[in-house]
SEZA-806586 format. One record per residue: residue number from 1; x, y, z of N, C-alpha, C in turn. Coordinates in steps of 0.05 Angstrom, whole numbers, plus 5000, padded with zeros to 4 digits. Atoms other than C-alpha are relative to their C-alpha. Example, Ala and Ser with C-alpha at 12.3 -4.5 7.8 and 13.67 -1.06 7.14 Angstrom:
# residues 2
{1,{5018,4976,5000},{5246,4910,5156},{5018,5024,5000}}
{2,{4984,4976,4999},{5273,4979,5143},{4985,5022,5014}}
***
This chain:
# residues 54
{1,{5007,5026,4991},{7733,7543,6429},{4976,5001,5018}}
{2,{5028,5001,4984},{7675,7528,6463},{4992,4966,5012}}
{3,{4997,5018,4984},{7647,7472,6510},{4996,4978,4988}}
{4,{4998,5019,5015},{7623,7422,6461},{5033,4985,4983}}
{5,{4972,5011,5006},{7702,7422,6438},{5009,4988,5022}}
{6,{4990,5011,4976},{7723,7408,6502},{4995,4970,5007}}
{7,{5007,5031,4992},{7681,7341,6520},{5005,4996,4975}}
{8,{4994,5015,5010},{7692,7327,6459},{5028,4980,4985}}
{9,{4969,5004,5009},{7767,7317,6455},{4996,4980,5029}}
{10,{4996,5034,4987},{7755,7266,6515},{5016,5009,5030}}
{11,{4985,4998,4971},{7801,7285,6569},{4998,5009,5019}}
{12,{5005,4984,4970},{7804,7314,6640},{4980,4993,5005}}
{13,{5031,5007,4996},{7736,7322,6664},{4981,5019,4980}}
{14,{5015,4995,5019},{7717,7341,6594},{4988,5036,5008}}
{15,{5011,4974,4997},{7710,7421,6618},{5016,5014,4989}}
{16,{4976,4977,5021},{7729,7483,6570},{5028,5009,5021}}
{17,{4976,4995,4985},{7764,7505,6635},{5025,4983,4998}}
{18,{4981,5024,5000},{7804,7436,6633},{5020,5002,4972}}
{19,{4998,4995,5016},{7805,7446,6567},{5029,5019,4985}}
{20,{4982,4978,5002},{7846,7507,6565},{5021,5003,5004}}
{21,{4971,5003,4988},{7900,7502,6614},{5019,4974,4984}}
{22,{4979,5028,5018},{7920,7430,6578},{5004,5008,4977}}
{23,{4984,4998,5034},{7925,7455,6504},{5014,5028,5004}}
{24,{4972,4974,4998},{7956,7527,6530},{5022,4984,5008}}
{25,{4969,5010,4998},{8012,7480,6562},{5011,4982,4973}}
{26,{4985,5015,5019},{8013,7431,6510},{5006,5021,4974}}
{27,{4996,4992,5025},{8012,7483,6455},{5023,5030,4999}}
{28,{4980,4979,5002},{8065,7529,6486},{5033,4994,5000}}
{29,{4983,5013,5007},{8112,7474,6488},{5005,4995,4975}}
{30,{5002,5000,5037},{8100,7465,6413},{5009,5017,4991}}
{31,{4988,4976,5016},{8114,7535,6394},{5032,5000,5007}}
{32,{4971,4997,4989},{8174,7531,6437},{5024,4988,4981}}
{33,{4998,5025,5019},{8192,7461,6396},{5014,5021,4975}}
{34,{4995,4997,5026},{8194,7504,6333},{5008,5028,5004}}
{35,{4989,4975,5001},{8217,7572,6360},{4980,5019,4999}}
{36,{5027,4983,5000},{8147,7608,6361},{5002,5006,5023}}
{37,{5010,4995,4978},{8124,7649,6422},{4969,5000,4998}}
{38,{5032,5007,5005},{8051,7623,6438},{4988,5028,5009}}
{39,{5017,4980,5002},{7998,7673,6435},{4977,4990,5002}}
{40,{5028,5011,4992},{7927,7672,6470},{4981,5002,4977}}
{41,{5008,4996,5021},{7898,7691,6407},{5017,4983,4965}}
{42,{4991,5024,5023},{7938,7641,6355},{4987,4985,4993}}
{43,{5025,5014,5013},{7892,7607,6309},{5010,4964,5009}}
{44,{4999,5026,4989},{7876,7530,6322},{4978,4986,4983}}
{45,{5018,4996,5020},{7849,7493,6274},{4987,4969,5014}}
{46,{5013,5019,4986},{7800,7437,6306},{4980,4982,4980}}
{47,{5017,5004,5006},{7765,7376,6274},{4985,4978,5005}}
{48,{5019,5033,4983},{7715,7325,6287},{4997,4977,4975}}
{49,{4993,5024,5029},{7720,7256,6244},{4979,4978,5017}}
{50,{5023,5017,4994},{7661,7213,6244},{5015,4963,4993}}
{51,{4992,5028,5002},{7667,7132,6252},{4974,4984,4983}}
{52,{5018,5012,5015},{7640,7102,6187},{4997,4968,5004}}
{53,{5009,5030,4997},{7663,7029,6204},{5015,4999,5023}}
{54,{4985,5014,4985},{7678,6985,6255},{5002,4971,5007}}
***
């Protein structure tokens, strides 16, 4: 991940740091959810969707 992911998901004050700590909690609750143990190295698959209309 890198900082351009970060602002671009919108939240906190848009920093990778911010970044990090919110999807490690949200994504260790998730594994939990389904019986996984999260791992700092567990793939993540990230994408960006452009706005054709509005």
């Amino acid at each position: 991940m890198d900082q351009q992911i970060a602002y671009e998901h919108g939240e906190g004050d848009r920093s990778l740091r911010w970044w990090k700590r919110a999807m490690w909690s949200y994504y260790s609750q998730v594994c939990e959810e389904i019986g996984r143990k999260p791992s700092s190295d567990m793939p993540l698959i990230c994408q960006r969707f452009r706005l054709v209309y509005k």
